[in-house]
C-alpha positions in Angstrom: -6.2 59.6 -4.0 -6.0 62.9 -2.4 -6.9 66.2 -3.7 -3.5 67.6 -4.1 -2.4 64.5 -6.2 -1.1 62.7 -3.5 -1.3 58.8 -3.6 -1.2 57.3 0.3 -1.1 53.8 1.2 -1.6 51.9 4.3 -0.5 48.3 5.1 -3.3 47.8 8.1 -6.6 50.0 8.7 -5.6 50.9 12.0 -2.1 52.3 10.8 -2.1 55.8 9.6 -1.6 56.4 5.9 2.0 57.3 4.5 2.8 59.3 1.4 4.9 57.5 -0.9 5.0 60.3 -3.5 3.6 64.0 -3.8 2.9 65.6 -7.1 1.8 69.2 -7.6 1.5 69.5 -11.5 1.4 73.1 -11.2 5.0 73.1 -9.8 6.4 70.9 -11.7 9.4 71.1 -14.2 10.4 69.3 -17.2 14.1 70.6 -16.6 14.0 69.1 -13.1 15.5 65.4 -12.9 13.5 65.0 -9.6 10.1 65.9 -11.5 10.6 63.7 -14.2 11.6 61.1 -12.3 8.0 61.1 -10.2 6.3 61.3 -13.2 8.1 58.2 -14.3 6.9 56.4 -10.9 3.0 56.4 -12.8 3.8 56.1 -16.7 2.7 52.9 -18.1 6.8 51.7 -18.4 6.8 52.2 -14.9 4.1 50.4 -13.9 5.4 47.5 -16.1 8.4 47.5 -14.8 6.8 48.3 -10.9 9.4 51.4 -10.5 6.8 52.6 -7.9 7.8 49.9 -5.3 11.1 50.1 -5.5 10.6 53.6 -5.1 9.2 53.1 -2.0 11.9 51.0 -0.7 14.5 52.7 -1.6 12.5 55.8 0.4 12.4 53.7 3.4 15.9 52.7 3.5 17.2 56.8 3.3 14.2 57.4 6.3 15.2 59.4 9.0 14.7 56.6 11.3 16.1 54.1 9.3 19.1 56.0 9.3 18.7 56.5 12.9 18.5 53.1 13.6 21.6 52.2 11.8 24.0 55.0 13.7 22.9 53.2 17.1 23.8 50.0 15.7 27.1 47.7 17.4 28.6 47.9 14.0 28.4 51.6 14.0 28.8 52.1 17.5 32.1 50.0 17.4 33.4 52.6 13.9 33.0 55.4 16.3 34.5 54.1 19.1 37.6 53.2 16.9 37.6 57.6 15.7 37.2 58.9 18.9 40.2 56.5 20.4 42.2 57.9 17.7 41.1 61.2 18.3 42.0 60.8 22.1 43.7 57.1 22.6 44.2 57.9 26.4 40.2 57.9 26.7 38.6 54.6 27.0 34.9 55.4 25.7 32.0 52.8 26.2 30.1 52.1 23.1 26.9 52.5 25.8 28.2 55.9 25.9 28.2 56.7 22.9 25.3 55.3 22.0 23.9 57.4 25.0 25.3 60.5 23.2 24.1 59.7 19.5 20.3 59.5 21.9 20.5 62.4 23.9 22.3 65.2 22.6 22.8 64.3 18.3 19.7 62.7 17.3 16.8 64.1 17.5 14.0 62.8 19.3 11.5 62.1 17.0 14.0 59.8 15.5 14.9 57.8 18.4 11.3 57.6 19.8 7.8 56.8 18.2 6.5 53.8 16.5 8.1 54.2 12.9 11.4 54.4 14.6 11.2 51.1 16.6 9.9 49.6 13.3 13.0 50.4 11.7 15.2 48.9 14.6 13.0 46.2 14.7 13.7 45.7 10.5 17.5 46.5 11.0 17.6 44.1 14.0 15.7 41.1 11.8 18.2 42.1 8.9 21.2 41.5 11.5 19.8 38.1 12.9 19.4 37.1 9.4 22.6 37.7 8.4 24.1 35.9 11.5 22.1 32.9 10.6 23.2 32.4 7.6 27.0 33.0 8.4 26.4 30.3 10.7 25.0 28.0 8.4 27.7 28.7 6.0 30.4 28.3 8.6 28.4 24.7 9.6 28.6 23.8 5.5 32.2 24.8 5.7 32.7 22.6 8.1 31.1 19.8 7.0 32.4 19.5 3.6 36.2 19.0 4.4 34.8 15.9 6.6 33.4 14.3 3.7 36.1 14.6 1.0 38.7 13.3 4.2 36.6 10.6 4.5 36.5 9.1 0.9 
């Protein structure tokens, strides 16, 4: 634990510790929901109930570059398409384009480059395989169950 009541974790030694949660007793209020909340993350009811890793999920998912990742994704790429062709429907617009734009010229930099950023489209990219897979497989079960009740 660091001095200033940080608590840091790191999933491999060569990785450099991330904050989950700062607390600075001294600046701390208990009128402010956010304060209370924290101190909730290390009370024994939220150790109990392990409120300190959702926490940390739910702190990865509103990430800068997990949010980044998602705005240069097709499903988002294809929304924005969709506005800007009703914005302008004589324009044909590339989703590579726009994509290029979100990169270049919205976004900044540090959230399209570095290592936590291609973690979270590497996470976001697994999520979307996933989620193919199993649409698949349900599509293959779909299939396979009228061909058994035709058959009997």
């Amino acid at each position: 634990m660091a001095s200033n009541g940080a608590c840091t974790t790191s999933s491999s030694p060569s990785r450099l510790a991330k904050s989950i949660i700062d607390l600075n007793f001294c600046a701390m209020s208990s009128r402010s929901a956010t304060d209370i909340e924290k101190l909730y993350l290390w009370c024994k009811e939220g150790w109990q109930k392990s409120v300190l890793g959702e926490y940390k999920d739910r702190k990865e998912a509103l990430s800068r570059f997990a949010i980044g990742a998602v705005l240069q994704s097709e499903a988002v790429l294809s929304v924005l398409r969709r506005e800007l062709k009703k914005l302008s429907p004589d324009v044909k617009v590339d989703p590579d384009e726009i994509q290029a734009v979100l990169v270049n010229e919205v976004l900044k930099r540090e959230v399209v480059e570095g290592d936590l950023a291609a973690e979270a489209r590497k996470r976001l990219a697994k999520i979307a395989a996933r989620k193919a897979r199993d649409s698949v497989r349900e599509s293959a079960l779909a299939a396979v169950a009228p061909a058994e009740t035709a058959g009997t």
